[in-house]
C-alpha positions in Angstrom: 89.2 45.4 104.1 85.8 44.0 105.1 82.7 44.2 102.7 80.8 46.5 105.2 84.2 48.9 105.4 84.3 49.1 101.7 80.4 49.7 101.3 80.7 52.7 103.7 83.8 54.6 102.6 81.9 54.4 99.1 78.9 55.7 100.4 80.7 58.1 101.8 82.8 59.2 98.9 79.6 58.9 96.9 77.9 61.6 98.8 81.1 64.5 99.1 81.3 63.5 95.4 77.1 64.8 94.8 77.3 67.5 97.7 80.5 69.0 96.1 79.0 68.5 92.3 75.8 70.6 93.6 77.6 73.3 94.9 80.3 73.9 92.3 78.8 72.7 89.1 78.3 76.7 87.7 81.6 77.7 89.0 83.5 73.9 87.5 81.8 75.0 83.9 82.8 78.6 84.4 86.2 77.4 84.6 85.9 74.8 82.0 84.2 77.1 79.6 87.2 80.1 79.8 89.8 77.4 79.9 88.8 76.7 76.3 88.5 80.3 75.1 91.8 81.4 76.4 93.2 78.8 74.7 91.7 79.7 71.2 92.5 83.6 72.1 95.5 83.9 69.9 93.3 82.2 67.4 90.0 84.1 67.3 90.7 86.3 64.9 91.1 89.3 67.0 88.0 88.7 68.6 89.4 87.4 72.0 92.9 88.9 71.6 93.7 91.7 69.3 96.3 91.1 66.4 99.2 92.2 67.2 100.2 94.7 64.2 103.6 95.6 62.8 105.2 98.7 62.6 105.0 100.9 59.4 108.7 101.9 58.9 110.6 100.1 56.9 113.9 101.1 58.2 113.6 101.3 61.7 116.0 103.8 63.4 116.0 104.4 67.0 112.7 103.6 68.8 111.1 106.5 70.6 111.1 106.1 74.4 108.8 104.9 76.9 107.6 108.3 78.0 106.3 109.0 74.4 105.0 105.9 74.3 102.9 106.2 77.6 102.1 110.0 76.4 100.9 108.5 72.8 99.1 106.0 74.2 96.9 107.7 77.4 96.0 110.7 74.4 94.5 108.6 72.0 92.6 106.3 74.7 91.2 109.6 75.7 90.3 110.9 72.7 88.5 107.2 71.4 87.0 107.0 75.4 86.9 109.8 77.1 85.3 108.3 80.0 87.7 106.0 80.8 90.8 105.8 83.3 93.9 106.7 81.6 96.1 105.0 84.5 98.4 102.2 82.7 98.9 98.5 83.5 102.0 97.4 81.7 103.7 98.5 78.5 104.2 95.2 76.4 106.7 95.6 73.8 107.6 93.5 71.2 110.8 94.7 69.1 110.4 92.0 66.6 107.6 93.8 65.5 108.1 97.4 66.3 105.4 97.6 68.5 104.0 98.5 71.9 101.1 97.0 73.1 100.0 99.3 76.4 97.0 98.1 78.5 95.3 100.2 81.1 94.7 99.1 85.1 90.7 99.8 84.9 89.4 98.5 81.7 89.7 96.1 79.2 91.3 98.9 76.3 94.8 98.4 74.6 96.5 100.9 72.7 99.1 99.5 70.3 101.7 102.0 69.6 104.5 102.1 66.5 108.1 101.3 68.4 109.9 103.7 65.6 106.8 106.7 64.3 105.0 106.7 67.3 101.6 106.3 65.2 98.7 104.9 67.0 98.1 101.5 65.5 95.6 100.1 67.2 92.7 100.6 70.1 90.8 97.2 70.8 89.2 95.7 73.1 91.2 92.8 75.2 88.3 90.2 75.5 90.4 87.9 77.1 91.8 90.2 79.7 87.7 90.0 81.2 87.6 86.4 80.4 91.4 85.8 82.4 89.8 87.6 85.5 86.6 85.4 85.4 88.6 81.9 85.0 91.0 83.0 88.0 88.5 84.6 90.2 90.7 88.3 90.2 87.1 90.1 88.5 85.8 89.9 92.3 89.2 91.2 93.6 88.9 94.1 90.7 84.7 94.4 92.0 85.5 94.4 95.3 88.7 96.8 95.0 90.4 94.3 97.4 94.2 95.1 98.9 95.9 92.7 96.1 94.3 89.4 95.5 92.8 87.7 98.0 89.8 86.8 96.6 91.5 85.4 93.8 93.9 83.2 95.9 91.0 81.9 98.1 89.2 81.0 94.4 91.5 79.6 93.3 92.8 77.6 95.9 89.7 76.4 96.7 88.7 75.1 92.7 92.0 73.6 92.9 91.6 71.5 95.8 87.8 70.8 95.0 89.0 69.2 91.5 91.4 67.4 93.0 88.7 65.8 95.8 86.7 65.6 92.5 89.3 63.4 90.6 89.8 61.6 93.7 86.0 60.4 95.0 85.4 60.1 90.8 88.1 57.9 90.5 87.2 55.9 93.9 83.7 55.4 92.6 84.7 54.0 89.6 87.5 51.9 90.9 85.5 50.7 94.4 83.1 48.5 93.0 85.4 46.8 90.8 87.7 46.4 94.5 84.5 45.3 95.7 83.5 42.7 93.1 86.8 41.1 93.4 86.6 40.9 97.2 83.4 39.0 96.7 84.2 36.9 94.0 87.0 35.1 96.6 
């Protein structure tokens, strides 16, 4: 490739690198900066993510059913926070524990609910449920009350192909010159 080919592809590279940098440089540390604490969420001391607590009986028998556990679970959300909607996400239970973990559609509240008495355990705040929908772009979908998630998929598509033309032009600029250099030194 001639000198003058090699100068302008660089150039060029050089300035989609800066344009694209000036554009996305809040979002890029948005991202970088819930990357980390959803990785340290387990380990935040129940200040990300609750603890997940263990049932109080000690001989578990049969575990009370779903229904109950949904019935449980919207009463004592509404007697802690009234003001919030009662309508349920998902029911995550873990058996090896003896608890169910029920989050709501609306808000950020979980109700953790004892598998075998059906005593309310737990209401916390899910810190990293908020913190998810920022790092994936789904808080606009939820502010937006979108059909589904397609503000989240155009997000995230476009972050992931504008780190990848980031990794891309960064690694051209650094590897260029030295293509360059050894061009010239013939």
């Amino acid at each position: 490739m001639q000198r003058k080919t090699h100068a302008a592809i660089l150039r060029t590279t050089r300035k989609i690198h800066r344009v694209l940098g000036v554009f996305l440089f809040a979002f890029f540390i948005l991202v970088a900066v819930t990357a980390v604490l959803l990785g340290w969420k387990k380990n935040s001391d129940g200040v990300l993510l609750p603890h997940t607590l263990e049932s109080l009986v000690s001989d578990p028998g049969k575990p009370i059913g779903i229904d109950s556990v949904q019935y449980l679970a919207v009463r004592a959300l509404e007697q802690e926070h009234p003001r919030v909607s009662p309508a349920i996400d998902r029911l995550d239970v873990r058996p090896e524990k003896g608890v169910v973990k029920v989050t709501f559609q609306e808000h950020y509240w979980e109700v953790q609910i004892d598998l075998y008495s059906g005593a309310v355990l737990q209401i916390a705040k899910r810190r990293s449920d908020f913190i998810e929908n920022l790092h994936d772009g789904s808080i606009f979908d939820k502010y937006f009350q979108t059909d589904g998630d397609s503000i989240k998929l155009l997000y995230t598509s476009l972050m992931g192909l504008s780190l990848l033309t980031f990794s891309i032009t960064g690694f051209w600029l650094w590897y260029g010159p030295k293509v360059m250099r050894r061009h010239t030194d013939k």
